[in-house]
ZAPA-168184 format. One record per residue (C-alpha): residue in three letters; residue number from 1; x, y, z. Coordinates in nm, 3 decimals, padded with zeros to 5 digits, always signed. Layout:
N
{"ALA",NUM,{X,Y,Z}}
...
END
This chain:
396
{"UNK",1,{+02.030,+00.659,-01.892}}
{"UNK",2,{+01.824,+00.427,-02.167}}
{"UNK",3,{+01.498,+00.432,-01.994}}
{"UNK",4,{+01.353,+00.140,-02.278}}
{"UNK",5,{+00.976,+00.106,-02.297}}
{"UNK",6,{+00.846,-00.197,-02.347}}
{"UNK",7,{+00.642,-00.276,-02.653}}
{"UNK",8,{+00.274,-00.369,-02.490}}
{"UNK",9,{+00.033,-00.169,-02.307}}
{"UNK",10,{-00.236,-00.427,-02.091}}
{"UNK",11,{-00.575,-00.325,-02.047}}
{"UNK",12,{-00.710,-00.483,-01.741}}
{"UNK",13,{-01.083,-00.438,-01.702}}
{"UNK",14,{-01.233,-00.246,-01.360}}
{"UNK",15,{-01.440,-00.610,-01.330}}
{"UNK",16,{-01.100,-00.793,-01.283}}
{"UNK",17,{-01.051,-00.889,-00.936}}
{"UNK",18,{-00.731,-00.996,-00.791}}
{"UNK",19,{-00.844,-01.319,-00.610}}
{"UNK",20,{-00.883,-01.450,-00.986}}
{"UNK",21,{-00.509,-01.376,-01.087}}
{"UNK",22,{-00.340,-01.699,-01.030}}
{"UNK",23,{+00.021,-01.705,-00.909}}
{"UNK",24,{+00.249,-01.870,-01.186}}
{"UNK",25,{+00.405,-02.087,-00.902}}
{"UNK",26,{+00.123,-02.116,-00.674}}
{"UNK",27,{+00.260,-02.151,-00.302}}
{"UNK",28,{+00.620,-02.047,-00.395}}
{"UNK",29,{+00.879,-02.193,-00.351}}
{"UNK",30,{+00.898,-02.335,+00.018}}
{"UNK",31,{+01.175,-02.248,+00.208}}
{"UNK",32,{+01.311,-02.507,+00.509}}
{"UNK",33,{+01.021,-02.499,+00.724}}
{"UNK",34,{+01.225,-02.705,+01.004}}
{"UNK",35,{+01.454,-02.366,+01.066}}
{"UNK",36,{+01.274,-02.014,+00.919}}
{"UNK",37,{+01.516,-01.748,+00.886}}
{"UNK",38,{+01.441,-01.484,+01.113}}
{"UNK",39,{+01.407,-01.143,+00.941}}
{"UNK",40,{+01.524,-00.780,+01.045}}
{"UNK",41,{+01.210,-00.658,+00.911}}
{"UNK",42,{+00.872,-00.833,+00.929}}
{"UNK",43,{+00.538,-00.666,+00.781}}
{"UNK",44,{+00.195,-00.808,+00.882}}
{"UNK",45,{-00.116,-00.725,+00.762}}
{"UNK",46,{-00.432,-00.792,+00.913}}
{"UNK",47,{-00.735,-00.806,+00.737}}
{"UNK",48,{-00.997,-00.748,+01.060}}
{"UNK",49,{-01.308,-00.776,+00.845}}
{"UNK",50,{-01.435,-00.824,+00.544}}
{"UNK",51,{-01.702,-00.511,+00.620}}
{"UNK",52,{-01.755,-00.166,+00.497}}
{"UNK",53,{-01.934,+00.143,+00.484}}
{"UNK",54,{-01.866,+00.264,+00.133}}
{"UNK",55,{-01.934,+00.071,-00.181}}
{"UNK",56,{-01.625,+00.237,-00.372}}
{"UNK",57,{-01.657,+00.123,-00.719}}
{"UNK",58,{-01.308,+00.043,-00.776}}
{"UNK",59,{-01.268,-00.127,-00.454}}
{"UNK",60,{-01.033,-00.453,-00.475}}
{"UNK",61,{-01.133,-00.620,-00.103}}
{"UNK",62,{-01.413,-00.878,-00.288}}
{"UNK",63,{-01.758,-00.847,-00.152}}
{"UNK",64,{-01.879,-00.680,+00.193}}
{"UNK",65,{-02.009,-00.906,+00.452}}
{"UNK",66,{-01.950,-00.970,+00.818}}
{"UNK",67,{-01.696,-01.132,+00.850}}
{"UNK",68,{-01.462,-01.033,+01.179}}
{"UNK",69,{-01.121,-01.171,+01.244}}
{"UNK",70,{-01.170,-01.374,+01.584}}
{"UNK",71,{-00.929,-01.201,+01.868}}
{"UNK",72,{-00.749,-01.473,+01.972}}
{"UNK",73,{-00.628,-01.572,+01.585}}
{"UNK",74,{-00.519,-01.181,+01.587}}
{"UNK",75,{-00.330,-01.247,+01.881}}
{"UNK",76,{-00.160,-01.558,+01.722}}
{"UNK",77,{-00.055,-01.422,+01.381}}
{"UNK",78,{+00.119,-01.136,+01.592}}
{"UNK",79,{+00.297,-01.365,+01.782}}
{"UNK",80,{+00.378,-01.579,+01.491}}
{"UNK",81,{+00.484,-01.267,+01.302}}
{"UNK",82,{+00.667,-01.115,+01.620}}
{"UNK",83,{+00.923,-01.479,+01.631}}
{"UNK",84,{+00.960,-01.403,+01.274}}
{"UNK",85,{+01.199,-01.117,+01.319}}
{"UNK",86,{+01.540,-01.102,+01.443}}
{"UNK",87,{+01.646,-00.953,+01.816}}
{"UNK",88,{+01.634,-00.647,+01.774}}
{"UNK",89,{+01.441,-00.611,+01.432}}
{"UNK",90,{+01.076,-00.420,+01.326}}
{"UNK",91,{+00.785,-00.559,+01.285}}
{"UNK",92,{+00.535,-00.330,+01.070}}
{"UNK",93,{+00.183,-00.417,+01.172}}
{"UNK",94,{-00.134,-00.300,+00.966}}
{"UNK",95,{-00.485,-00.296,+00.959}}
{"UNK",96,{-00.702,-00.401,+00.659}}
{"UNK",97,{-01.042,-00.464,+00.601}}
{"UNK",98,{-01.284,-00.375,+00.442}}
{"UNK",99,{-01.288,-00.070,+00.650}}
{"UNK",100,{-01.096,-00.150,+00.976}}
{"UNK",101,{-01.249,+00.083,+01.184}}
{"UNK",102,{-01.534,-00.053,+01.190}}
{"UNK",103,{-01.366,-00.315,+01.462}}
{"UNK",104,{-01.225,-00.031,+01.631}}
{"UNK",105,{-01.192,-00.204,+01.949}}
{"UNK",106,{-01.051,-00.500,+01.824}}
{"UNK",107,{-00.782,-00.346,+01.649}}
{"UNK",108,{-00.691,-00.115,+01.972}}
{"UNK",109,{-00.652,-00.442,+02.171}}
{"UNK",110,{-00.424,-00.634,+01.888}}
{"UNK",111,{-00.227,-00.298,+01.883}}
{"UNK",112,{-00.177,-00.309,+02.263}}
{"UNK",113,{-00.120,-00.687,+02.239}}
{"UNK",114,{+00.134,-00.616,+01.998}}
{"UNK",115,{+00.321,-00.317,+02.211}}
{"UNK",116,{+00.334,-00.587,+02.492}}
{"UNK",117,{+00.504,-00.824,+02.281}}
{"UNK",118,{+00.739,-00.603,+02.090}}
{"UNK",119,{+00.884,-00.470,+02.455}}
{"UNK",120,{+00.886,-00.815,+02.609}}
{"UNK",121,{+01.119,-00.935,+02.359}}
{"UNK",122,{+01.306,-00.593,+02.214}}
{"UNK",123,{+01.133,-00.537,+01.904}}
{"UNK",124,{+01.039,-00.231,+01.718}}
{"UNK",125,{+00.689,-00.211,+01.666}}
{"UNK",126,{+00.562,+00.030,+01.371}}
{"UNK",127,{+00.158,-00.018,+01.368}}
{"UNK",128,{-00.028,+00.147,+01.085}}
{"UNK",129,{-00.405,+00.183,+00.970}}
{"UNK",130,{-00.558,+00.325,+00.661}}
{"UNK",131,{-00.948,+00.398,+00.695}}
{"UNK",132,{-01.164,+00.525,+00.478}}
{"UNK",133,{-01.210,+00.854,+00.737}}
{"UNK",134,{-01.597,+00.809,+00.748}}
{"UNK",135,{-01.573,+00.706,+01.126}}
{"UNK",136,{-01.480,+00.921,+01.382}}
{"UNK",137,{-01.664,+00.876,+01.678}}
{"UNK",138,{-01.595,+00.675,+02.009}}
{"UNK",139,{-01.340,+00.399,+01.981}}
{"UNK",140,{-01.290,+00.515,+01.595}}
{"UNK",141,{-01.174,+00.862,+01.718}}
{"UNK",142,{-00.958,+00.686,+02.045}}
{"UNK",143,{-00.775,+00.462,+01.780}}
{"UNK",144,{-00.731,+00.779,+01.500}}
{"UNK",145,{-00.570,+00.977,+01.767}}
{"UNK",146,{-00.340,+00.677,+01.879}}
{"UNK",147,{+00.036,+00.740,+01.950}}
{"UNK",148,{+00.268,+00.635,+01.733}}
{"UNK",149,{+00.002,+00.465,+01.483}}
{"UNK",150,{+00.098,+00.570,+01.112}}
{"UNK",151,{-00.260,+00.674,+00.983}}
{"UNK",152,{-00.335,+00.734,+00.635}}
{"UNK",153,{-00.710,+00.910,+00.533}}
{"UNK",154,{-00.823,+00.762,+00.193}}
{"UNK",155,{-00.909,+01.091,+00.008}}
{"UNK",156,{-00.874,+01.125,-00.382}}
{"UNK",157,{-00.871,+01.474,-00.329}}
{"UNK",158,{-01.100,+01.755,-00.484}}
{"UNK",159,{-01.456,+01.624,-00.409}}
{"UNK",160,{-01.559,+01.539,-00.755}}
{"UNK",161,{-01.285,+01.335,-00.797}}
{"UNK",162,{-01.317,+01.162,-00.489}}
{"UNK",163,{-01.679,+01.103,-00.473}}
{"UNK",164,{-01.694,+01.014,-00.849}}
{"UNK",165,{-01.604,+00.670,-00.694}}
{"UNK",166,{-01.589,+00.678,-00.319}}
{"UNK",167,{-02.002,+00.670,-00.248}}
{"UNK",168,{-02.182,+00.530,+00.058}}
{"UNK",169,{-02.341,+00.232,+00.030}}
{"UNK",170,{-02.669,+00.415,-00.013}}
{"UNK",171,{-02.483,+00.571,-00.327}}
{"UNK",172,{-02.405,+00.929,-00.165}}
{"UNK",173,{-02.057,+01.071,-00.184}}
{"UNK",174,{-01.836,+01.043,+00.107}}
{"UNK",175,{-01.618,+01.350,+00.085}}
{"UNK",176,{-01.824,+01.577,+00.340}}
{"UNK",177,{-01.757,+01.323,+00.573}}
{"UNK",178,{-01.392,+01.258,+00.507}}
{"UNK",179,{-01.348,+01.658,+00.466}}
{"UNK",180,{-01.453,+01.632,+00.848}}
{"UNK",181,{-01.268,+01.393,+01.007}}
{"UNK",182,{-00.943,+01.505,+00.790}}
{"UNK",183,{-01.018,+01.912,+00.933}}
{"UNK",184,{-01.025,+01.714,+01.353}}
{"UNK",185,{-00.752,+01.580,+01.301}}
{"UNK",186,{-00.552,+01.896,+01.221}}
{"UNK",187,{-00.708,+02.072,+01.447}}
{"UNK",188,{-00.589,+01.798,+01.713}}
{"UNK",189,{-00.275,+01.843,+01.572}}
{"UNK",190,{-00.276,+01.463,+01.469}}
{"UNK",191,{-00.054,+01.381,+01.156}}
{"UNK",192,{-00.245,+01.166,+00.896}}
{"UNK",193,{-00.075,+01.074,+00.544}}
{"UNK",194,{-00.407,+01.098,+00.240}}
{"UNK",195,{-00.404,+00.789,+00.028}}
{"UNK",196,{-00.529,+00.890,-00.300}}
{"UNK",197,{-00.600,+00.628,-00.568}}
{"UNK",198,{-00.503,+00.764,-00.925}}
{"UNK",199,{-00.713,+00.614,-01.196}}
{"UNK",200,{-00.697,+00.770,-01.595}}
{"UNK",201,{-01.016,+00.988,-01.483}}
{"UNK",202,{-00.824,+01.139,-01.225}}
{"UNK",203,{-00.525,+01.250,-01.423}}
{"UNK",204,{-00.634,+01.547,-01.520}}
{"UNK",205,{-00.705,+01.709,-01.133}}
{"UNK",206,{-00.398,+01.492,-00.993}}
{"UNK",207,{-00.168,+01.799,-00.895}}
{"UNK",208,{-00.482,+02.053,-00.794}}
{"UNK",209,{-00.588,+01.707,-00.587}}
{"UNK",210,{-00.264,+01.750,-00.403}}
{"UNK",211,{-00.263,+02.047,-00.343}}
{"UNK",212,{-00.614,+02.046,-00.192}}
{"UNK",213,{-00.506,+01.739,+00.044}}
{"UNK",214,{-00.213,+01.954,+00.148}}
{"UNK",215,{-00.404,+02.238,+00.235}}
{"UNK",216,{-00.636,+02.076,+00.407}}
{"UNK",217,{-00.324,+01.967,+00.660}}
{"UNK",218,{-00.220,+01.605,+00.521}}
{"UNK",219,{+00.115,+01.552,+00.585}}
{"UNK",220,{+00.210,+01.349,+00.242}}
{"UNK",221,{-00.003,+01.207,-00.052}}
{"UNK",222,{+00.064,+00.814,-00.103}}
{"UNK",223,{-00.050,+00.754,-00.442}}
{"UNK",224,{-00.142,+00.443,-00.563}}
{"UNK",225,{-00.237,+00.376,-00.931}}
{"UNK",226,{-00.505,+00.173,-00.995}}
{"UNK",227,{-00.383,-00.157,-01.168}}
{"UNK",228,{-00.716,-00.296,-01.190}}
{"UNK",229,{-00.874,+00.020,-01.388}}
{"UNK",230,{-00.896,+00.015,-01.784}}
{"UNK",231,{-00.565,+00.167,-01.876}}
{"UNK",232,{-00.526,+00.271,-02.229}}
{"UNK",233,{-00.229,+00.384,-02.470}}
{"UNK",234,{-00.397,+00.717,-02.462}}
{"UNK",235,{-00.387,+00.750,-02.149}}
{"UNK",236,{+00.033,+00.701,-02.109}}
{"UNK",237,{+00.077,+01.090,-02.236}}
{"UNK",238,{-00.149,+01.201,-01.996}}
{"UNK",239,{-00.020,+01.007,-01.685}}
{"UNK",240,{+00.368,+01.161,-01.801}}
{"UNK",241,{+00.158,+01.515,-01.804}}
{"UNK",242,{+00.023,+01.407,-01.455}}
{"UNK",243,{+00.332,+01.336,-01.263}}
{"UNK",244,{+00.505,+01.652,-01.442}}
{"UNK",245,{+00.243,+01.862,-01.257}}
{"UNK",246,{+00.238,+01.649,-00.944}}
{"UNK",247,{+00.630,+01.683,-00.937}}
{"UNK",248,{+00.598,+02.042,-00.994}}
{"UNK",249,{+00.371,+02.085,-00.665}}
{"UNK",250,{+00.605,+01.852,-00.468}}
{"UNK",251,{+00.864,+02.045,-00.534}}
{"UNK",252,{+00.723,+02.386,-00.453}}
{"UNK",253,{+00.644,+02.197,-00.086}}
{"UNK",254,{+00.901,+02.062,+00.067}}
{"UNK",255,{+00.974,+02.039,+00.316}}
{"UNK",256,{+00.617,+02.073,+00.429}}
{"UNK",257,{+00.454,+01.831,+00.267}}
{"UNK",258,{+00.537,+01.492,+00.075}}
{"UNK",259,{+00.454,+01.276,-00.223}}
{"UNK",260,{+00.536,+00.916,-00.247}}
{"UNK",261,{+00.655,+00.925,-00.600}}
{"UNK",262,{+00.886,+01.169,-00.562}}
{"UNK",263,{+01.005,+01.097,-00.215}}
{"UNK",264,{+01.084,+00.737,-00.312}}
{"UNK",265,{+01.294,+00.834,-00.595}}
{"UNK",266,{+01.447,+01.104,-00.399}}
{"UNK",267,{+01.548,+00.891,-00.144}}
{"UNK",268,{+01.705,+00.588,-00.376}}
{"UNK",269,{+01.895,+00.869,-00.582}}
{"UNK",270,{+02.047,+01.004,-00.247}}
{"UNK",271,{+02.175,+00.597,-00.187}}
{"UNK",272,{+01.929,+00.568,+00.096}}
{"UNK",273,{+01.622,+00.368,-00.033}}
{"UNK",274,{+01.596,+00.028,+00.022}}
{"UNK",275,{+01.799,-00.253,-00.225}}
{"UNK",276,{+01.592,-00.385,-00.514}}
{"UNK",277,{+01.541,-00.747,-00.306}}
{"UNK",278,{+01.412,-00.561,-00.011}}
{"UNK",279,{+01.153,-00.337,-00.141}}
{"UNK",280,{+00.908,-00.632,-00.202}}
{"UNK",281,{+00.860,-00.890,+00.094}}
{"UNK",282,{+00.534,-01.113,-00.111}}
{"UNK",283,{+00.553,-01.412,+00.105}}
{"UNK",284,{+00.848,-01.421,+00.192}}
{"UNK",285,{+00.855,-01.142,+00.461}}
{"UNK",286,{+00.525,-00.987,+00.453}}
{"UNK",287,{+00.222,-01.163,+00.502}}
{"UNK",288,{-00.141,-01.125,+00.539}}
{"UNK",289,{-00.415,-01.293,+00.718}}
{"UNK",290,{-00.783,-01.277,+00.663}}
{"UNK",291,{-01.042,-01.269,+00.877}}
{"UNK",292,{-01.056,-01.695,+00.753}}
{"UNK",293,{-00.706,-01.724,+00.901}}
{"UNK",294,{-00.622,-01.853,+00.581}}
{"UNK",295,{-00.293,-01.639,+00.449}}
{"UNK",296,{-00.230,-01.423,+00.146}}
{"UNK",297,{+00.168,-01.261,-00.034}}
{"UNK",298,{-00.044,-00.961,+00.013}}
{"UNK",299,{-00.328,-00.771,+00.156}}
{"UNK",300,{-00.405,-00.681,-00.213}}
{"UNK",301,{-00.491,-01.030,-00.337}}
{"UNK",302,{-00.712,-01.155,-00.035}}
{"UNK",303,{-01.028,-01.061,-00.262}}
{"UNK",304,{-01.369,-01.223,-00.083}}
{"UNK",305,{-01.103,-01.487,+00.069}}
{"UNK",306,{-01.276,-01.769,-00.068}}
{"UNK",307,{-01.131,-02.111,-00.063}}
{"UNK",308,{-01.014,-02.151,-00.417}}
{"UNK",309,{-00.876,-01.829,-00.425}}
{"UNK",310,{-00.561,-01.876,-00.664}}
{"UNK",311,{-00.371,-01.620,-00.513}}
{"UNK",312,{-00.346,-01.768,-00.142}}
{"UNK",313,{-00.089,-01.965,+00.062}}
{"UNK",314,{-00.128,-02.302,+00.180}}
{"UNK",315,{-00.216,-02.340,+00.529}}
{"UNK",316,{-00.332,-02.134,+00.747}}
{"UNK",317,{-00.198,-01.881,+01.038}}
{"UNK",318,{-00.359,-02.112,+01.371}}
{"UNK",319,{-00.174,-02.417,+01.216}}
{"UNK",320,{+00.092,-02.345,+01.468}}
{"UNK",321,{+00.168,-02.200,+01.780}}
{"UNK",322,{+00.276,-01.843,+01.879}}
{"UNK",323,{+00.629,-01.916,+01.894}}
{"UNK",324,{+00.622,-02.079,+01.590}}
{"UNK",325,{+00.769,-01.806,+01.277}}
{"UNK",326,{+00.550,-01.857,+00.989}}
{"UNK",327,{+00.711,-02.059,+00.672}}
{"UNK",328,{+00.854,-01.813,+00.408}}
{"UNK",329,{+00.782,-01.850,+00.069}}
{"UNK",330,{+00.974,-01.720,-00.203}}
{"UNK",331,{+00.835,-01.630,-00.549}}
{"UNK",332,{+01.042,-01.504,-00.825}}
{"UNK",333,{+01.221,-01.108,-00.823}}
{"UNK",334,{+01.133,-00.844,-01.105}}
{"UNK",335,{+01.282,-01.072,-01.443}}
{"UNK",336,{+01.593,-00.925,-01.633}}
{"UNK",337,{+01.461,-01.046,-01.904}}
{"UNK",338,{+01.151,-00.845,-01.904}}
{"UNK",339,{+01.368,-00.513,-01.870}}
{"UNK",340,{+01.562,-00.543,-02.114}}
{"UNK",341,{+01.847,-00.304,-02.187}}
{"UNK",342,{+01.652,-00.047,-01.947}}
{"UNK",343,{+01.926,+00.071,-01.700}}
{"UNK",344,{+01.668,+00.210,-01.375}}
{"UNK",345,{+01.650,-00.076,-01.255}}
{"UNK",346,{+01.844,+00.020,-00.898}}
{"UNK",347,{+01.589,+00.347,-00.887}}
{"UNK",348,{+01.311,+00.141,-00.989}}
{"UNK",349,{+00.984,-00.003,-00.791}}
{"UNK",350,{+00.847,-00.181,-01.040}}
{"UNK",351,{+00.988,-00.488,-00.810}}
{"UNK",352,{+00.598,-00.474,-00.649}}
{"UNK",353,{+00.481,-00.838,-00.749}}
{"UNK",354,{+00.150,-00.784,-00.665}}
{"UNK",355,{+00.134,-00.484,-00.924}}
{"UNK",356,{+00.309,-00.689,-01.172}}
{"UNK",357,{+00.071,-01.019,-01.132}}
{"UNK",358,{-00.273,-00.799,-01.170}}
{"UNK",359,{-00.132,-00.658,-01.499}}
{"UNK",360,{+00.067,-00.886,-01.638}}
{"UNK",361,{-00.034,-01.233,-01.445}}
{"UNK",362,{+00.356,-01.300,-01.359}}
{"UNK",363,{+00.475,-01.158,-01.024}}
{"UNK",364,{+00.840,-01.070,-01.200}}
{"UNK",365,{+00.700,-00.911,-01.529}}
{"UNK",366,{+00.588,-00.553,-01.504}}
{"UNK",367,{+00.397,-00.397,-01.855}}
{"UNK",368,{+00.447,-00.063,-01.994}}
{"UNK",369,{+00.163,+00.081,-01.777}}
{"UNK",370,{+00.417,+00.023,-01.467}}
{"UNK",371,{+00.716,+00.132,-01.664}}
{"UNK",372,{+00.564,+00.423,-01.831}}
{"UNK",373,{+00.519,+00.545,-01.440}}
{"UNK",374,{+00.830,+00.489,-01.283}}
{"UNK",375,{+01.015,+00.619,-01.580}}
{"UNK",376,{+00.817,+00.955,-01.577}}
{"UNK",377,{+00.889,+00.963,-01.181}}
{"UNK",378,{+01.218,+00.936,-01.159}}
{"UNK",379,{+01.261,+01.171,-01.495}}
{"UNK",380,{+01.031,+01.434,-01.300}}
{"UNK",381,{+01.222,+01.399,-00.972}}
{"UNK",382,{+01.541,+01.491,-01.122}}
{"UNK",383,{+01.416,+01.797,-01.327}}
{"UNK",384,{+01.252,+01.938,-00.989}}
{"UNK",385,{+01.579,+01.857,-00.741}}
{"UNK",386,{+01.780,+02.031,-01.049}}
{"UNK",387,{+01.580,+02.325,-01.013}}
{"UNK",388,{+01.578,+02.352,-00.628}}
{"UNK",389,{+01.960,+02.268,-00.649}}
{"UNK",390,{+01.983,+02.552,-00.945}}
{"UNK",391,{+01.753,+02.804,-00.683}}
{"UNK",392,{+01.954,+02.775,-00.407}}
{"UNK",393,{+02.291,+02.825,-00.607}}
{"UNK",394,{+02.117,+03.141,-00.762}}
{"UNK",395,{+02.018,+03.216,-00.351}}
{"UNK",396,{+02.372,+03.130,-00.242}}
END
């Protein structure tokens, strides 16, 4: 397998926000608007305000105010989103902010909104939430401990780590109180996937990170790098040591206990991941909505939602009515040309557009910090499924 680097490294400052990263074709390309196709799978995201508790310092959502999404423009963009999808199909619904427990209520009445919907006309409804875990009291705890919500606890795992960048808006560290709510929730027996940010000055306590998260009763890590951070050639060693340690972890805890990188790999080198146009819905079929109304590829790139934001949609999600799908738009797949001879690219993810725009500023390019990653995944998932395959022929 030629797994070809490419031959540039970007360095993308921890000032660079993504609602200055214009799209190269802003809009996209327009699809008939007369007759939307309907989709088998529909993602929303709703941003419910533009709020927050913590002043993380690598935060991407733009500056805090209060800003709340009105209920009844909620209600529309689920209704818009649920005549999107095909008889039948899913619609994945999440929660953004800001911190979206702060409009606890609100978001436990879209959810039910959206249950009644989904059953009315036979759709699958998969609602999800990340929060930053500081809240857990009244309606906060009633929507954490709702069934059938995917919830995922920002933690970057040992406290140093996390509050080296996770602080209160009075600058004290959050961890105590996301140690907390994380130890309820196991003891209410409430599964809760940690979303841990990995930046280059986490590398070094990545895998003791996980392990702490898992011991503390999450149920998988979902690690996201930090494509806004100051990535440096340096640094590309020390990610490959990273994942070679977080692999090595993974691997010594299955079945009880997942991480993203490896399960995703995993799952596309067992044929059952999703095909390379379907991993990646930017526009087309995955939206997001801010607290404006006004609509974004992703929940990424809504910044402080301001008007000239490069990164937005035209129009806006009241410009129709509830049985109206929204328009797709369709921006450009991962470029052959910027792979070159590299043959992953069925067991790759750098197909993310909204990773590949903040480093590169094109949607289909990724750079070699993206590469570098995947490559070292998928090497590190097939050394540790060799050696669980090679254990239980030695146990056989």
């Amino acid at each position: 397998m030629n797994l070809q680097d490419r031959d540039e490294t970007r360095a993308v400052s921890p000032e660079r926000r993504p609602s200055r990263v214009p799209l190269a074709e802003p809009g996209g390309l327009e699809m008939d608007a007369t007759k939307p196709p309907l989709h088998r799978r529909f993602g929303l995201t709703l941003a419910v305000t533009a709020d927050c508790n913590l002043r993380c310092s690598y935060c991407y959502a733009g500056e805090k105010s209060a800003r709340t999404m009105p209920e009844a423009l909620g209600r529309l963009a689920i209704d818009r989103a649920a005549a999107s999808v095909a008889p039948g199909g899913r619609l994945e619904l999440g929660f953004f902010g800001g911190e979206p427990l702060l409009e606890s209520g609100l978001v436990l009445r879209l959810v039910a909104h959206a249950r009644e919907r989904a059953s009315r006309t036979g759709l699958e409804l998969v609602p999800g939430l990340t929060t930053n875990g500081t809240l857990a009291l009244g309606a906060a705890w009633e929507l954490l401990m709702l069934p059938g919500l995917e919830l995922a606890v920002s933690c970057d795992g040992l406290p140093e780590v996390h509050d080296r960048h996770r602080r209160c808006a009075d600058g004290r560290g959050s961890f105590a109180a996301v140690l907390s709510t994380m130890r309820r929730l196991r003891a209410a027996g409430r599964d809760f996937s940690a979303a841990v940010a990995v930046r280059p000055d986490s590398l070094d306590e990545l895998a003791r990170s996980l392990e702490f998260l898992r011991d503390e009763g999450a149920a998988r890590a979902v690690l996201s790098l930090d494509v806004w951070a100051d990535w440096r050639p340096e640094d590309l060693p020390r990610l490959e040591l990273a994942v070679a340690g977080c692999a090595d972890l993974w691997a010594a805890s299955l079945p009880g206990f997942g991480v993203s990188w490896f399960d995703d790999k995993a799952a596309l080198l067992a044929g059952k991941g999703e095909p390379v146009g379907r991993r990646c819905g930017f526009g087309e079929w995955e939206l997001a909505v801010a607290p404006s109304g006004r609509l974004y590829p992703c929940e990424r790139l809504i910044g402080d939602d301001s008007p000239g934001n490069p990164a937005r949609l035209p129009g806006l999600a009241s410009d129709a009515g509830g049985a109206t799908p929204f328009a797709p738009r369709r921006f450009p797949q991962r470029s052959a040309l910027a792979c070159g001879r590299c043959t992953a690219g069925l067991l790759c993810t750098t197909t993310c557009r909204c990773n590949n725009l903040v480093r590169t500023g094109d949607a289909s390019r990724p750079d070699r910090l993206l590469c570098t990653l995947e490559k070292s995944c998928l090497r590190e998932t097939l050394r540790a499924l060799g050696h669980l395959q090679a254990v239980e022929a030695r146990a056989g």
